[in-house]
DRENSE-595800 format. One record per atom (N, C-alpha, C): residue in one letter; x, y, z. Coordinates in steps of 0.1 Angstrom, whole numbers, padded with zeros to 4 digits, always signed. Layout:
# residues N
aXYZ ...
//
This chain:
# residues 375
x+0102-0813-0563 x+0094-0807-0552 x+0095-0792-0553 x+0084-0778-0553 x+0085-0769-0555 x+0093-0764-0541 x+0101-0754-0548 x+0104-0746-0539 x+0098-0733-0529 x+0096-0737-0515 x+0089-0729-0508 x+0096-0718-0500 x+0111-0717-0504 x+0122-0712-0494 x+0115-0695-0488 x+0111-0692-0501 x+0105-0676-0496 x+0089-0677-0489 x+0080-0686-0492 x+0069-0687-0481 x+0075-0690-0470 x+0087-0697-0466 x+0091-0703-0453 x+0096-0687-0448 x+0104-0681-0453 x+0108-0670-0448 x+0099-0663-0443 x+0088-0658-0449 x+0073-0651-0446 x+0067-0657-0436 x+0068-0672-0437 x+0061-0679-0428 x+0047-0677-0426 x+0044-0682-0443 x+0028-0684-0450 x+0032-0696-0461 x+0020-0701-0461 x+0017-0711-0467 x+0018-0708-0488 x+0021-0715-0495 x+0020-0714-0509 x+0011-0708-0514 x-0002-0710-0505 x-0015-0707-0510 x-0022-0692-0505 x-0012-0683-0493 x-0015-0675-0487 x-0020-0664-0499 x-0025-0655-0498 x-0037-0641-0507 x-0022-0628-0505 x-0028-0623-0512 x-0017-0612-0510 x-0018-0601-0504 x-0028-0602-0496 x-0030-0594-0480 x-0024-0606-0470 x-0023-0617-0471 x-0019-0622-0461 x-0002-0621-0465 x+0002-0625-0474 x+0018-0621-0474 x+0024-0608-0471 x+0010-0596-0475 x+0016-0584-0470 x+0016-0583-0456 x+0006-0590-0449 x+0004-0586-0431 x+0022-0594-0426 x+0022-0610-0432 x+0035-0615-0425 x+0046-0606-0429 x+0051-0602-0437 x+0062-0594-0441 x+0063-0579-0433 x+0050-0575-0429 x+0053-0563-0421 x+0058-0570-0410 x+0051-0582-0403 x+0051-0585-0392 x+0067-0593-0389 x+0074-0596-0399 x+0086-0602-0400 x+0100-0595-0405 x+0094-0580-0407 x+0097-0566-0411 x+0103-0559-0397 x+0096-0558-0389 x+0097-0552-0378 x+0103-0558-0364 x+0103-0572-0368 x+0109-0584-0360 x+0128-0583-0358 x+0134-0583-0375 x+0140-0583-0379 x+0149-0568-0381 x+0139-0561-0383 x+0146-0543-0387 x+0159-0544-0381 x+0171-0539-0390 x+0185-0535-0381 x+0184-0525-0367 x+0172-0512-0369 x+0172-0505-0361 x+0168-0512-0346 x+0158-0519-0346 x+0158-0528-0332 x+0168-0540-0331 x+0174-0544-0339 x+0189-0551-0337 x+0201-0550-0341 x+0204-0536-0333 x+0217-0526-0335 x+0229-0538-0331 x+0236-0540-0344 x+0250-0549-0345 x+0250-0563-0345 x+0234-0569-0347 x+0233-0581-0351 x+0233-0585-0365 x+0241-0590-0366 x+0243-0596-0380 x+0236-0608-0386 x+0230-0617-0377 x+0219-0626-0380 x+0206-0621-0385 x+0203-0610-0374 x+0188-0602-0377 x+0189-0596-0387 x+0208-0588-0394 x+0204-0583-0406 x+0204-0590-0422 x+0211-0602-0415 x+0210-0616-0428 x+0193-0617-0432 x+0186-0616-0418 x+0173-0622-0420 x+0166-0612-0429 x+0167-0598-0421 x+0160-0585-0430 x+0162-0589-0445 x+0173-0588-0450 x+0175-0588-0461 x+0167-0596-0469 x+0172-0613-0464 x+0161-0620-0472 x+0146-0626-0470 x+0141-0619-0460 x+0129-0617-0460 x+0126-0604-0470 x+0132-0594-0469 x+0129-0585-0482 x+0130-0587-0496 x+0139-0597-0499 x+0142-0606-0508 x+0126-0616-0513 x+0119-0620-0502 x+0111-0631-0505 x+0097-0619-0509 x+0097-0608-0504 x+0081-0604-0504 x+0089-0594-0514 x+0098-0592-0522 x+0103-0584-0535 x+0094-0596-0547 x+0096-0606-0545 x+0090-0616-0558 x+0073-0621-0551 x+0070-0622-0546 x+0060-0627-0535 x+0050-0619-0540 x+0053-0603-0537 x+0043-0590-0538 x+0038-0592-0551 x+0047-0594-0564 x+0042-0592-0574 x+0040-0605-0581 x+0026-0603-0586 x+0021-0614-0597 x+0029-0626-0603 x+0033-0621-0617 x+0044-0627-0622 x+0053-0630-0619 x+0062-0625-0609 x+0072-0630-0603 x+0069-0642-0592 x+0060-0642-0589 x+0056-0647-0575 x+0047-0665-0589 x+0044-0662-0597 x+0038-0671-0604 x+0050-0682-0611 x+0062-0670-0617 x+0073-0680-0620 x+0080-0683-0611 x+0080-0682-0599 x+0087-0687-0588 x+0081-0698-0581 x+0073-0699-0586 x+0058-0714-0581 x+0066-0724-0594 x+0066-0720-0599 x+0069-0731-0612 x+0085-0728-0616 x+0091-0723-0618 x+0105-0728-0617 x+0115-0723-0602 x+0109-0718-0593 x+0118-0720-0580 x+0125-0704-0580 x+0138-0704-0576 x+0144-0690-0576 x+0152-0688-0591 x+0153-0697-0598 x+0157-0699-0611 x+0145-0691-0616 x+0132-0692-0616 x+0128-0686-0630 x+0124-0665-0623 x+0130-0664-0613 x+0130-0649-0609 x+0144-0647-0605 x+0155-0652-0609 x+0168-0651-0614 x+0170-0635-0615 x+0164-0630-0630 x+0168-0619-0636 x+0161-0606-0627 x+0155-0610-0615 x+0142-0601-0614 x+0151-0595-0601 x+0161-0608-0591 x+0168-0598-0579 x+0181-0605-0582 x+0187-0612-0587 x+0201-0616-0586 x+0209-0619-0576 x+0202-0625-0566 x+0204-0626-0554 x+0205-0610-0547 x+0201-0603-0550 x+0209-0594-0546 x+0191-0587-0537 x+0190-0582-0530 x+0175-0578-0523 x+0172-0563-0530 x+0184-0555-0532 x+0182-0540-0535 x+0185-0540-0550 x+0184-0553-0557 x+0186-0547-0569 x+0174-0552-0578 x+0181-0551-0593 x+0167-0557-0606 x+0153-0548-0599 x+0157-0534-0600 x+0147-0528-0601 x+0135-0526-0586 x+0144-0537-0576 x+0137-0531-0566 x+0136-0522-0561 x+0120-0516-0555 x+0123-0504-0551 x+0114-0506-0533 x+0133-0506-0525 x+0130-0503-0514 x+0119-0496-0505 x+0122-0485-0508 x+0112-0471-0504 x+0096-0473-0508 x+0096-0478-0516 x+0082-0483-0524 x+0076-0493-0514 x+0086-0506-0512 x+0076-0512-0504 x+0075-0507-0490 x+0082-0496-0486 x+0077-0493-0472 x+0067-0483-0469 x+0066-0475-0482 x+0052-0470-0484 x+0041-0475-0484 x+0041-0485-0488 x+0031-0496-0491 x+0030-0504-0475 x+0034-0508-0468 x+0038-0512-0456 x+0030-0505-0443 x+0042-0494-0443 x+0034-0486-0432 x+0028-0473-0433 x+0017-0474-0447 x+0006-0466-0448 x-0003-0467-0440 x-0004-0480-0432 x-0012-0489-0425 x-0014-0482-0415 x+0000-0474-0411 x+0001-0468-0396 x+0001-0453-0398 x+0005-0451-0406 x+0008-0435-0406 x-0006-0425-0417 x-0022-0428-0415 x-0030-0426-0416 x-0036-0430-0432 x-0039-0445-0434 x-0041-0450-0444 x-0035-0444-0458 x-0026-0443-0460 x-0017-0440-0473 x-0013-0429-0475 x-0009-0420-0460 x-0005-0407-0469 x+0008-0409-0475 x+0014-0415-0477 x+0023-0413-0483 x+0026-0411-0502 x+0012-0421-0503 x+0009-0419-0518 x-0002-0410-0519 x-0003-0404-0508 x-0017-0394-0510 x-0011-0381-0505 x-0002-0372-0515 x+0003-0364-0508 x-0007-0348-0510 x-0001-0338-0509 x-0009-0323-0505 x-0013-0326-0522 x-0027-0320-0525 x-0031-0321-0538 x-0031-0311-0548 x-0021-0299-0542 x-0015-0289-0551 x-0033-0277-0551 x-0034-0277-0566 x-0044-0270-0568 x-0057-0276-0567 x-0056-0291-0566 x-0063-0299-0567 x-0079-0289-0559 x-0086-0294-0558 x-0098-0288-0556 x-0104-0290-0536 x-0101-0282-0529 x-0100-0285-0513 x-0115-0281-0506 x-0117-0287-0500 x-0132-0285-0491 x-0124-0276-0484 x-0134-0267-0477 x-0133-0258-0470 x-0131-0261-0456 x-0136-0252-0445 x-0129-0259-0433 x-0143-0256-0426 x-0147-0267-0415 x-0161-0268-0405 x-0159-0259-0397 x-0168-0253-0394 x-0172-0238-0386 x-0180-0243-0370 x-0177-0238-0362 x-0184-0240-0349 x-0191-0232-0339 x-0204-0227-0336 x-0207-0214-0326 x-0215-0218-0322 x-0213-0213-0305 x-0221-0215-0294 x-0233-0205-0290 x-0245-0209-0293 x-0257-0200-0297 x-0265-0203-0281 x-0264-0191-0270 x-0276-0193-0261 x-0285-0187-0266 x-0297-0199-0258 x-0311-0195-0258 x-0319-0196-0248 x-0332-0190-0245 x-0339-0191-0235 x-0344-0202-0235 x-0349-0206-0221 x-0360-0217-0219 x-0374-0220-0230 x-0376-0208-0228 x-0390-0202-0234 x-0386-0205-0253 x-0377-0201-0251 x-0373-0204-0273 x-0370-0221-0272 x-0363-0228-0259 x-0362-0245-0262 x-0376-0245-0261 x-0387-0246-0256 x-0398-0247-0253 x-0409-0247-0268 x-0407-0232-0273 x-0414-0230-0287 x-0407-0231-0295 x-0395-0230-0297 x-0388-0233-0309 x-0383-0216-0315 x-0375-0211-0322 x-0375-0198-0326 x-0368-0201-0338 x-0364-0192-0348 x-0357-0186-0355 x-0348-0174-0353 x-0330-0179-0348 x-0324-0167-0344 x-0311-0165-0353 x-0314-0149-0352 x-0300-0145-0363 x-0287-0147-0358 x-0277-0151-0359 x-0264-0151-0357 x-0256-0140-0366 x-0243-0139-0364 x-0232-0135-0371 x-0216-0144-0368 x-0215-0153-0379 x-0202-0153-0379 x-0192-0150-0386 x-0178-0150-0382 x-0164-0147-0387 x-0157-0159-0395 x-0161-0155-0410 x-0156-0169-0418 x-0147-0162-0425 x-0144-0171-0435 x-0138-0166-0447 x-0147-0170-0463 x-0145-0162-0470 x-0149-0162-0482 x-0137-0159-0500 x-0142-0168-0507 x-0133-0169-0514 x-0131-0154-0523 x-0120-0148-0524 x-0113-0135-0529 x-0120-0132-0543 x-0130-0123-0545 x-0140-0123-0559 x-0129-0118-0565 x-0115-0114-0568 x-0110-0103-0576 x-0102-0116-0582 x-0100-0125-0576 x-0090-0134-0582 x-0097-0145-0583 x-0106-0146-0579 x-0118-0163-0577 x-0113-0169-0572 x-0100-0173-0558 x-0096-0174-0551 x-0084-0187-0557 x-0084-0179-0563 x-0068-0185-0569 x-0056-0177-0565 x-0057-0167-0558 x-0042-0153-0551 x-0039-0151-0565 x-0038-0155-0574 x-0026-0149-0584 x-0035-0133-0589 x-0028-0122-0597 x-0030-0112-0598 x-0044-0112-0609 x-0037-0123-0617 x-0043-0122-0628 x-0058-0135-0630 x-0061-0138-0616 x-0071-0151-0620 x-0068-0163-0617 x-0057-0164-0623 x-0056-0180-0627 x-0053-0190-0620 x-0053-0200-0616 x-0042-0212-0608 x-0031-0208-0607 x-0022-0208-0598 x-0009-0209-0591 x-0003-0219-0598 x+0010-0218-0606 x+0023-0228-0610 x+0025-0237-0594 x+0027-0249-0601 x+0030-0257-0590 x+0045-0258-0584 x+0049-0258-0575 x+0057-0253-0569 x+0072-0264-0576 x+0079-0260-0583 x+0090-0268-0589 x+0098-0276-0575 x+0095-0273-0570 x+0106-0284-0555 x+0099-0298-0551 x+0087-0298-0549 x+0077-0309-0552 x+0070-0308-0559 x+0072-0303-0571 x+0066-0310-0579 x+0046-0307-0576 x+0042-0301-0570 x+0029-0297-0566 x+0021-0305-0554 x+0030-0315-0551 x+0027-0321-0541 x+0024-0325-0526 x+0033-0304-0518 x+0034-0301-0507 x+0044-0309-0503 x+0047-0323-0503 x+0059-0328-0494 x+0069-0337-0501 x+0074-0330-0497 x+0089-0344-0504 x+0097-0351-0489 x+0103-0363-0502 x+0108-0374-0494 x+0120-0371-0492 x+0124-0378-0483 x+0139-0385-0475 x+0144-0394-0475 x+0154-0401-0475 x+0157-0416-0470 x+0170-0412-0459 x+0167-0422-0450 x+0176-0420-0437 x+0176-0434-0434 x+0187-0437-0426 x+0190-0447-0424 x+0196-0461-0434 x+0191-0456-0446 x+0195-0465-0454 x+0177-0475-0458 x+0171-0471-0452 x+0156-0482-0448 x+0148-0475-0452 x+0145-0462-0445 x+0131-0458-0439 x+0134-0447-0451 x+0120-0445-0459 x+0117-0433-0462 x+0108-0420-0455 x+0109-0411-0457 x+0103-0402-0448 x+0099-0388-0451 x+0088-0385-0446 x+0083-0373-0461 x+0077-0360-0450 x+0082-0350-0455 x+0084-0337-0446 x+0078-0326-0456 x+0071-0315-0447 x+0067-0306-0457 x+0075-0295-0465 x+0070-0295-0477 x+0081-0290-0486 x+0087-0272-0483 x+0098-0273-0481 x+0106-0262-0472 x+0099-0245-0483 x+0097-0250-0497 x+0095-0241-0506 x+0078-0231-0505 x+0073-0244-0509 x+0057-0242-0510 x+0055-0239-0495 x+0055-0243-0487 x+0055-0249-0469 x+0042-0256-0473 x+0040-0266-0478 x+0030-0275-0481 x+0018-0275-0490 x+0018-0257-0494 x+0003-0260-0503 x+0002-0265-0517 x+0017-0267-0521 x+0020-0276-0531 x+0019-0260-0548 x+0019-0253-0541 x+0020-0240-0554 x+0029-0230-0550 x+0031-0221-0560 x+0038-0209-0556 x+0034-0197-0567 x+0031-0189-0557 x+0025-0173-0566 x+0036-0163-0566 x+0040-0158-0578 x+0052-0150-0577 x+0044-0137-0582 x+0034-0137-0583 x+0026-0121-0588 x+0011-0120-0576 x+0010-0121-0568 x-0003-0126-0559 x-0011-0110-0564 x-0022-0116-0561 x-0034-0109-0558 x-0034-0097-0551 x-0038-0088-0551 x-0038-0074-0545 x-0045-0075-0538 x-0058-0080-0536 x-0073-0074-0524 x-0064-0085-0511 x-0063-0102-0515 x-0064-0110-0509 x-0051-0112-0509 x-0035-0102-0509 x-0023-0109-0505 x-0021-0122-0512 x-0022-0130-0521 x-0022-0144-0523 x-0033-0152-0519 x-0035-0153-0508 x-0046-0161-0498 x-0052-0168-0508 x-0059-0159-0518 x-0071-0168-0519 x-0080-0164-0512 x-0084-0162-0504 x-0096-0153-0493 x-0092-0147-0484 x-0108-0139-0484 x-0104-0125-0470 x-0115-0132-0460 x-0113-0125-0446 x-0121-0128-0439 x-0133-0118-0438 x-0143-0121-0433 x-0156-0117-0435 x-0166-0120-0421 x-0178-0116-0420 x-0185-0121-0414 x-0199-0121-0421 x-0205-0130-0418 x-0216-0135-0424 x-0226-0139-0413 x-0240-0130-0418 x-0253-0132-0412 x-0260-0143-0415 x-0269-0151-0405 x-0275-0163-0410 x-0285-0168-0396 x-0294-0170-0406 x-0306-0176-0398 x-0306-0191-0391 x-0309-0197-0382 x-0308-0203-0376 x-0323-0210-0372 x-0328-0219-0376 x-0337-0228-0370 x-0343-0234-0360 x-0344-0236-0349 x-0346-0239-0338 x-0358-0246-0335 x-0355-0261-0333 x-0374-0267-0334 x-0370-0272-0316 x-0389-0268-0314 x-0390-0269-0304 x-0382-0284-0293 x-0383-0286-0279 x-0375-0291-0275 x-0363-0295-0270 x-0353-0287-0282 x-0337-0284-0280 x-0337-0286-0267 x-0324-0289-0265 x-0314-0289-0250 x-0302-0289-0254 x-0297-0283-0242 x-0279-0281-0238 x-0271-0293-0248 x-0264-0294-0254 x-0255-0302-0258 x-0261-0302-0271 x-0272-0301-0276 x-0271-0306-0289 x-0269-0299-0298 x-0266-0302-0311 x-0262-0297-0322 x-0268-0296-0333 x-0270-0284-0341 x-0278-0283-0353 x-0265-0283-0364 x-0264-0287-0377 x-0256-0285-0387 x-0262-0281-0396 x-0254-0270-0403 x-0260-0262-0422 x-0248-0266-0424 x-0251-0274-0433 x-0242-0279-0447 x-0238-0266-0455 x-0225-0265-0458 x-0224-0252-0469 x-0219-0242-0463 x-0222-0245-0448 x-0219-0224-0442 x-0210-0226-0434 x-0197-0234-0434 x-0185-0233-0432 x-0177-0224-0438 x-0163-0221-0438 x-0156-0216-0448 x-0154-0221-0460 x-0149-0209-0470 x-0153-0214-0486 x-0143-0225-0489 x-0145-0234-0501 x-0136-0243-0502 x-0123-0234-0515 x-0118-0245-0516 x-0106-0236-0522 x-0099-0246-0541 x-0098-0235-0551 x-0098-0244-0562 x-0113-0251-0565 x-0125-0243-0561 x-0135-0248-0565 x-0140-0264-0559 x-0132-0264-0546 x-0140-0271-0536 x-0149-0273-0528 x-0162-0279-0524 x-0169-0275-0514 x-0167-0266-0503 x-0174-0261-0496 x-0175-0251-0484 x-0176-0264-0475 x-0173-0259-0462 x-0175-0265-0454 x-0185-0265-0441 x-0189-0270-0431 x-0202-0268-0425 x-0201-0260-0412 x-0211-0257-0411 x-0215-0250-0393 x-0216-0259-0387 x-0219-0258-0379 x-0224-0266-0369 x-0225-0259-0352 x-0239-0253-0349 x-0244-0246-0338 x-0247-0256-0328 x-0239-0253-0319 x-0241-0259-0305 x-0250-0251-0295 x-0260-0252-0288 x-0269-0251-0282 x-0264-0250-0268 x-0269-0239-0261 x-0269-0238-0250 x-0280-0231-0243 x-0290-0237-0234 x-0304-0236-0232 x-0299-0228-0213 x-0302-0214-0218 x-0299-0211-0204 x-0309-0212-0189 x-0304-0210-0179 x-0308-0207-0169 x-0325-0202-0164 x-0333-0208-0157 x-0347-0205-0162 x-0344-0195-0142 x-0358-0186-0141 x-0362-0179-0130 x-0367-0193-0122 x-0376-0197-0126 x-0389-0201-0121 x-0385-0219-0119 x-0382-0223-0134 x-0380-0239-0142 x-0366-0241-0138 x-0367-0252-0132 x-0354-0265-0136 x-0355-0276-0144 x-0351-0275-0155 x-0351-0288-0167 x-0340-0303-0162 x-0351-0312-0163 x-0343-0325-0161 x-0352-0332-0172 x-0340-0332-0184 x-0346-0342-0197 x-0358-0332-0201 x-0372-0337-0198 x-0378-0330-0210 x-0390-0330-0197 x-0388-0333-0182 x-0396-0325-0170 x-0393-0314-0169 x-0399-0307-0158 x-0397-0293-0160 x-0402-0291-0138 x-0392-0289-0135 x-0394-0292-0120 x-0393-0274-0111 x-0403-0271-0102 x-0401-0261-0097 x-0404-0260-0081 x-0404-0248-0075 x-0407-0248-0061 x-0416-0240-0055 x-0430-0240-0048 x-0440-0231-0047 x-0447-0226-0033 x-0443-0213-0035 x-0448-0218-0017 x-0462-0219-0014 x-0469-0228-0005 x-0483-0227+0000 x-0486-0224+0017 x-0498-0220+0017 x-0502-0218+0033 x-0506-0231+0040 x-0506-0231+0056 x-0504-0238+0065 x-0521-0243+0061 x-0530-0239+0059 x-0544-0241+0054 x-0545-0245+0047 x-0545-0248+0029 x-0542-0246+0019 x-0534-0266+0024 x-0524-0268+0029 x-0514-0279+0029 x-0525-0287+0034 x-0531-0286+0049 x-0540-0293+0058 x-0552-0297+0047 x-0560-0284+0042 x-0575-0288+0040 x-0571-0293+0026 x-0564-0287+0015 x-0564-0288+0005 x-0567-0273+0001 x-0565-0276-0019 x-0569-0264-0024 x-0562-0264-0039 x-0562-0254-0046 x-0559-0252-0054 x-0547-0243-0060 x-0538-0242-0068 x-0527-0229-0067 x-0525-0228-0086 x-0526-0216-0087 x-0521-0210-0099 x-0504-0206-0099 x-0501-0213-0112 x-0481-0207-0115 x-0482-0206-0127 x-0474-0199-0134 x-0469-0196-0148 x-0469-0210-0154 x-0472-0211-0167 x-0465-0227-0171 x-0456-0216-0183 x-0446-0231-0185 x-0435-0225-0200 x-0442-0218-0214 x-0455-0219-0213 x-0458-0215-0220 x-0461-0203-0221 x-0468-0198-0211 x-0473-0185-0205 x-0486-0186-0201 x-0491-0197-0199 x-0503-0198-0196 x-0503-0204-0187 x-0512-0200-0177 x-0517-0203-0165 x-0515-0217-0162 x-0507-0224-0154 x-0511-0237-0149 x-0516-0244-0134 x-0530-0247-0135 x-0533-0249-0122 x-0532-0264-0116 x-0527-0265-0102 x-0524-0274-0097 x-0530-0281-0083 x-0536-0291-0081 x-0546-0299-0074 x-0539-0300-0061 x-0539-0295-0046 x-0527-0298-0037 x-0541-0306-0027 x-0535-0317-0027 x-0547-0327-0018 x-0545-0324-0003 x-0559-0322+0003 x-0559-0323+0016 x-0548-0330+0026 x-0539-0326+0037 x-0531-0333+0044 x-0516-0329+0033 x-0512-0322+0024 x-0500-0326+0017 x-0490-0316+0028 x-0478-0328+0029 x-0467-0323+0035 x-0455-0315+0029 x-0448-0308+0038 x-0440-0299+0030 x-0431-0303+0024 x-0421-0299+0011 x-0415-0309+0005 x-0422-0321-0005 x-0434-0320-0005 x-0444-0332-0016 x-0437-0325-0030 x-0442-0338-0037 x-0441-0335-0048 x-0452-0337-0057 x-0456-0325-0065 x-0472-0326-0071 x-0469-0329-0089 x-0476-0337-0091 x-0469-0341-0106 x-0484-0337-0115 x-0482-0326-0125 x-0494-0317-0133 x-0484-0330-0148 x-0494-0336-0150 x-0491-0345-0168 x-0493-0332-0180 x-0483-0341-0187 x-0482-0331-0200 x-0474-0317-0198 x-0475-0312-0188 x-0468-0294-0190 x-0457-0297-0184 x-0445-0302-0191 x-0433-0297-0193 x-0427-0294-0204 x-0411-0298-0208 x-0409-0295-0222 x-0414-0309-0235 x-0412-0304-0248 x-0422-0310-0257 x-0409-0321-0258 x-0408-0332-0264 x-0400-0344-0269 x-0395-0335-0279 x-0380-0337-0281 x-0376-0327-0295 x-0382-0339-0309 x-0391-0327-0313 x-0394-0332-0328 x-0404-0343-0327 x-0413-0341-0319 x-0425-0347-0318 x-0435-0340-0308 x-0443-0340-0308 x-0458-0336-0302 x-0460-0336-0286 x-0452-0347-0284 x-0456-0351-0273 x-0446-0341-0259 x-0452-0343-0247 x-0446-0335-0240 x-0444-0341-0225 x-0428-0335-0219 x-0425-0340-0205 x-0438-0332-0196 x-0435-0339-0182 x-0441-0336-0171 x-0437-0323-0166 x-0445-0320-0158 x-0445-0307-0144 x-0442-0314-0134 x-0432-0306-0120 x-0434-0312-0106 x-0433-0302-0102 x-0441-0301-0095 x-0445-0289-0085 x-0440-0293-0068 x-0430-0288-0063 x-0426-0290-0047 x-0430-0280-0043 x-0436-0282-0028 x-0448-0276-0019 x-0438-0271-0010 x-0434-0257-0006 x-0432-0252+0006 x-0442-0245+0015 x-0443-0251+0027 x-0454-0249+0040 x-0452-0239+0048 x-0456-0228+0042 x-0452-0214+0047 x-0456-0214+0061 x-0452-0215+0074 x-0456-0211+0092 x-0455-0198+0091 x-0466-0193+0095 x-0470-0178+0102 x-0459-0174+0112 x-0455-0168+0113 x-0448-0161+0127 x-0455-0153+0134 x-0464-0146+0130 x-0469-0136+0141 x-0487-0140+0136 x-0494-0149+0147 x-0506-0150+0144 x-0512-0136+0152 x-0524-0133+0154 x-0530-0125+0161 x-0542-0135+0175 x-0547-0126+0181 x-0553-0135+0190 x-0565-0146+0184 x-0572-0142+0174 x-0579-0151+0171 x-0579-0166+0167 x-0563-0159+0158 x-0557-0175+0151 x-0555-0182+0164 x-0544-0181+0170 x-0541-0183+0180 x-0550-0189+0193 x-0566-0187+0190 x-0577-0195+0198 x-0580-0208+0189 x-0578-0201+0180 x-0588-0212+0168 x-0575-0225+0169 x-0558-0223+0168 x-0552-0231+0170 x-0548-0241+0183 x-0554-0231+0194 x-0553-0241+0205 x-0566-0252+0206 x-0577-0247+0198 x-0590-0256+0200 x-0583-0267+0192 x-0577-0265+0177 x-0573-0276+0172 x-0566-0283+0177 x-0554-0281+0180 x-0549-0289+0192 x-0554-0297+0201 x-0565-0293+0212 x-0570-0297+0216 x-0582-0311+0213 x-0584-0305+0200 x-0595-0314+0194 x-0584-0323+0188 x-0573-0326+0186 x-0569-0334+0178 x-0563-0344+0186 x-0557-0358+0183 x-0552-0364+0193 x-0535-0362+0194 x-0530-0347+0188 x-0513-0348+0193 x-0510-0348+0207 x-0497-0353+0210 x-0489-0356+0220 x-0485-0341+0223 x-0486-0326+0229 x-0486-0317+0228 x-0476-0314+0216 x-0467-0311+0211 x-0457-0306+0203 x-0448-0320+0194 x-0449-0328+0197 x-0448-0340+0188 x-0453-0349+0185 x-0461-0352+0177 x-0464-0357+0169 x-0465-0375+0173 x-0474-0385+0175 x-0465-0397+0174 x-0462-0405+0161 x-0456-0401+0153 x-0451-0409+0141 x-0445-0425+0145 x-0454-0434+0142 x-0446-0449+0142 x-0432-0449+0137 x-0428-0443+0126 x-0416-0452+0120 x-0404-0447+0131 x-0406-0434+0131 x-0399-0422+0138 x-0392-0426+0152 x-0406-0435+0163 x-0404-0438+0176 x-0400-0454+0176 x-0402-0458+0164 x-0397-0473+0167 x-0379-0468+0162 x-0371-0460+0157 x-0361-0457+0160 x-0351-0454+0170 x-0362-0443+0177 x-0354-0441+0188 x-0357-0444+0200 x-0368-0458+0201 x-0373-0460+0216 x-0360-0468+0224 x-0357-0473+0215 x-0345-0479+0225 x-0333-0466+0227 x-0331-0456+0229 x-0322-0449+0232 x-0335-0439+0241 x-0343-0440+0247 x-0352-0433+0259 x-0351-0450+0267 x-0351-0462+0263 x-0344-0473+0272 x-0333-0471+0280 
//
C-alpha cells in the first residue's frame, strides 16, 4: 500500500497539483506556528512534521520517489530530521508568504542599478467655463526633476554606474532570521536601500543623479472637459533613473465658477429676469449663450415665475463628440413698485375685467387644501 503519511499531514489527496499542496501547507503552517501556540508541544511536533511533508512534497523528485518507495526512497533527502539534508527553512517561507507581503518581494528585492521608471507627476490646472466649452491649449509650468547631464545621472564624478553596495550585495535589503522561523528583510543600514554606493559623487548633482528643474509644457484641452477629469502625457513625469522610463503627468481639471452659467453634466442652467407683461402676454428675451453668441429664448404667454424654459442644443458639447447639452432658462417676474397713474388705471380695468377674487386668486389645488381649516 503506498504510503500517504505526508499527503495526510497536508491534508491533500496523492493527486493534489502543486499549488494545491502549497495553499494546504500555508494553511496548516499558520494553524500550527509555535508563535500562536506559545508552550505547546503537540502544535510544535505538528509544525515540524508538516514542514517535513511539504520539504519532499514541494519538490519534484523527491515528491516522485516518495510515491514509489514511501519515506525510504527520500531517506537521504531529510533524515528524519525537518531542518536538515539541505533544507532551506527561510526559502520556503519566502515562497509562502510572498502571497501576503506584496507578491514576491522578497525575491524581488531593490534592483540596485538596475534600470528605474521615474516617478508620476500630478497638477491641478483651472479653467474657465468658456475654455471647457471651446476647448483651449494652456501652458503650464512644472517642478520636476531631470536626469544630471554632467554625470548622465549616474551621481558618480566620473559618469559611470555606482559600485554596488558590498553589505547587500546591490540589492537595497538584507535578511534576518528571528525567532528561529521567520525570515525578515529590512532596508540595508549601508546603501539605505538604493542598493549602490558613490564614494566620489558628482559635483553639479551631489550624487543624486538629478537636479530639480521646472519645465514648460503645453497642455491640450478638448472641448467638454469637467471638474474631476483627467488628462495624461505619457513621458512628462520625472526622469527615470539608470536609463529607465520617465514617468507620467497627469492634469487634473478644474472647470471654474461661471458669472451667468451653472453646469449640471453637460446642461447649462441660469436665471433671467422678465417683466410682469412680457410673463402674461408673452415675448421674446435675448442672453449671452457660452459661446458668445446671442441666444434667444421663446417665453410663452401666461409663464409663471420660477418656469423653466428649455432652449435644445445650447449647452455644453458631450466631451469628444459633436453633440451638445441643453439650456434652462428660469424666469424671474420682476413687480413694479412704483407704477404711475396710468398703469395703475389700466390695472384696475384688468382686474376688473378679469374674473379674480380681489387679491387671491381661486386656485383649485390650493383651496381644496385648506377648505377644511376655514370649516
Amino acid at each position: 500500500m503506498a504510503d500517504t503519511e505526508y499527503y495526510d499531514l497536508l491534508e491533500v489527496s496523492s493527486t493534489a497539483s502543486a499549488e494545491e499542496i502549497k495553499k494546504a501547507f500555508r494553511k496548516q503552517a499558520m494553524k500550527y506556528h509555535p508563535d500562536r501556540n506559545p508552550g505547546d508541544k503537540v502544535a510544535e511536533q505538528k509544525f515540524k512534521q508538516i514542514n517535513e511533508a511539504y520539504e519532499v512534497l514541494r519538490d519534484e523528485q523527491k515528491r516522485a520517489a516518495y510515491d514509489h518507495y514511501g519515506k525510504a526512497g527520500v531517506q537521504g533527502a531529510s533524515d528524519g530530521n525537518p531542518f536538515g539534508g539541505g533544507f532551506d527553512f527561510a526559502d520556503i517561507f519566502n515562497d509562502i508568504f510572498s502571497d501576503f507581503m506584496g507578491g514576491g518581494q522578497y525575491n524581488n528585492a531593490n534592483t540596485g542599478t538596475q534600470p528605474r521608471r521615474g516617478v508620476d507627476l500630478r497638477y491641478n490646472l483651472n479653467i474657465s467655463l468658456e475654455k471647457a466649452f471651446s476647448g483651449a491649449e494652456e501652458e503650464i509650468v512644472i517642478p520636476t526633476v531631470k536626469n544630471c547631464e554632467t554625470c548622465h545621472g549616474n551621481g558618480t564624478k566620473n559618469g559611470e554606474k555606482p559600485n554596488p553596495c558590498p553589505t547587500c550585495q546591490g540589492r537595497g535589503k538584507v535578511r534576518r532570521q528571528q525567532g528561529g522561523f521567520f525570515v525578515f528583510e529590512t532596508q540595508c543600514p549601508q546603501c539605505h536601500g538604493s542598493g549602490y554606493v558613490i564614494t566620489d559623487p558628482c559635483p553639479d548633482c551631489h550624487g543624486n543623479g538629478q537636479i530639480k528643474t521646472n519645465k514648460k509644457l503645453k497642455v491640450k484641452i478638448k472641448p467638454g472637459i469637467d471638474t474631476n477629469m483627467r488628462i495624461r502625457i505619457p513621458g512628462e513625469g520625472t526622469a527615470g533613473m539608470f536609463g529607465g522610463a520617465n514617468g507620467d503627468l497627469y492634469v487634473d481639471i478644474i472647470v471654474e465658477r461661471h458669472k451667468l452659467y451653472e453646469r449640471k453634466d453637460d446642461d447649462l442652467y441660469t436665471a433671467v429676469p422678465i417683466s410682469v407683461s412680457c410673463a402674461i402676454l408673452g415675448g421674446k428675451i435675448e442672453i449671452p449663450g457660452i459661446d458668445g453668441k446671442k441666444v434667444e429664448v421663446n417665453v410663452p404667454a401666461g409663464t409663471q415665475n420660477d418656469a423653466l424654459l428649455k432652449v435644445k442644443g445650447k449647452g455644453m458639447p458631450l466631451y469628444d463628440t459633436e453633440r451638445r447639452g441643453d439650456l434652462y432658462v428660469q424666469v424671474k417676474v420682476i413687480i413694479p413698485k412704483n407704477l404711475n397713474d396710468r398703469q395703475k388705471e389700466l390695472m384696475e380695468a384688468f382686474r376688473a375685467e378679469g374674473d379674480e377674487n380681489g387679491c387671491q386668486p381661486e386656485i383649485k389645488g390650493f383651496f381644496d387644501k385648506i377648505k377644511d381649516l376655514f370649516n
